[in-house]
C-alpha positions in Angstrom: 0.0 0.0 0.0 0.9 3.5 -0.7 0.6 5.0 3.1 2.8 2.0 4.3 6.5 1.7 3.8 10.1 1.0 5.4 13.5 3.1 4.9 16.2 0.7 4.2 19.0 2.6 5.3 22.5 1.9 4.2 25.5 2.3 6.1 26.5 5.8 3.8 22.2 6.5 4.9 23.0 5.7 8.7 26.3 8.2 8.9 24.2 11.0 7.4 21.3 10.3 8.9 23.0 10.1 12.4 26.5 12.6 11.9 24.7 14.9 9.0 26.2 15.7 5.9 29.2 17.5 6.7 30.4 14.9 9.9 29.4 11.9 8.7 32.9 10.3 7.6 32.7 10.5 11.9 31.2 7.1 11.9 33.5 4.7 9.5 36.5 6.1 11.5 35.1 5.0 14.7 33.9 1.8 13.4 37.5 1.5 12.3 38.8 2.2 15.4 37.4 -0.3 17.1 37.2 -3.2 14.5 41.4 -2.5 14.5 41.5 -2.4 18.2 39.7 -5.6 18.5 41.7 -7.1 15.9 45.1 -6.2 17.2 43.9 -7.6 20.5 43.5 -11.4 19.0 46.4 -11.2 16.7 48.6 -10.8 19.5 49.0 -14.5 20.3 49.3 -16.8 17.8 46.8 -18.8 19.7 44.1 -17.1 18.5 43.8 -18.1 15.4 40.1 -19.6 15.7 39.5 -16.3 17.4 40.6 -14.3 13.9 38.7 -16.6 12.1 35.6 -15.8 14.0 35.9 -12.0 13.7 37.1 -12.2 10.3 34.1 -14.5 9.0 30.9 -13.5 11.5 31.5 -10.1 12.4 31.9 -8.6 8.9 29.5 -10.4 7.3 27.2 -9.2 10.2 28.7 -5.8 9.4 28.0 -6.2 5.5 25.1 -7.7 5.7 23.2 -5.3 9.1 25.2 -2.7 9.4 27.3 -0.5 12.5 23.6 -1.2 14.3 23.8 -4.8 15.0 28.0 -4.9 14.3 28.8 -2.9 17.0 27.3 -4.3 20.0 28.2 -7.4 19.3 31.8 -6.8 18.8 31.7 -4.0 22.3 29.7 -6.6 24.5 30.0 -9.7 23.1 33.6 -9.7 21.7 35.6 -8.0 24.2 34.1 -10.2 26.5 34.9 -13.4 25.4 38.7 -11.8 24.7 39.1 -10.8 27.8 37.5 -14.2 29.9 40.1 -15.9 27.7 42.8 -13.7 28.7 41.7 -14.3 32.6 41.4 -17.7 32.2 45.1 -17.9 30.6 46.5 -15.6 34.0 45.4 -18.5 36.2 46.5 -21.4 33.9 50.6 -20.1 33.9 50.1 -18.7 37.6 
């Protein structure tokens, strides 16, 4: 129907829409920032290589496919966390 409809917003959409026009290249360097901080946090052991795999192939494809919107809290919450249990857990193994 004509009075019914949904905005697909991309992620170019999303940076003006939440930066406007003149800051949005604001939101693909913050994005940036933390997709490189989380990734230079597992490549630091060699280890962690099923790690890398797992942020290379889930997280980006999350990110290609739904955007900074679902990408982010899942690499902030979920990510971090599991990094840094593994870390903890490591501590006690070699203490």
């Amino acid at each position: 129907s004509e009075k019914y409809y949904v905005s697909l917003y991309g992620m170019v959409t999303n940076a003006i829409y939440v930066f406007g026009k003149i800051f949005s290249f604001i939101q693909p360097i913050i994005t940036g920032i933390i997709f490189g901080f989380s990734y230079r946090l597992i490549s630091k052991y060699k280890e962690n290589q099923i790690l890398i795999l797992y942020f290379l192939f889930f997280i980006i494809f999350n990110y290609a496919r739904a955007g900074d919107g679902a990408t982010l809290p899942l690499v902030i919450n979920q990510f971090l966390l599991l990094y840094i249990t593994i870390l903890f857990r490591r501590k006690q193994k070699y203490q």
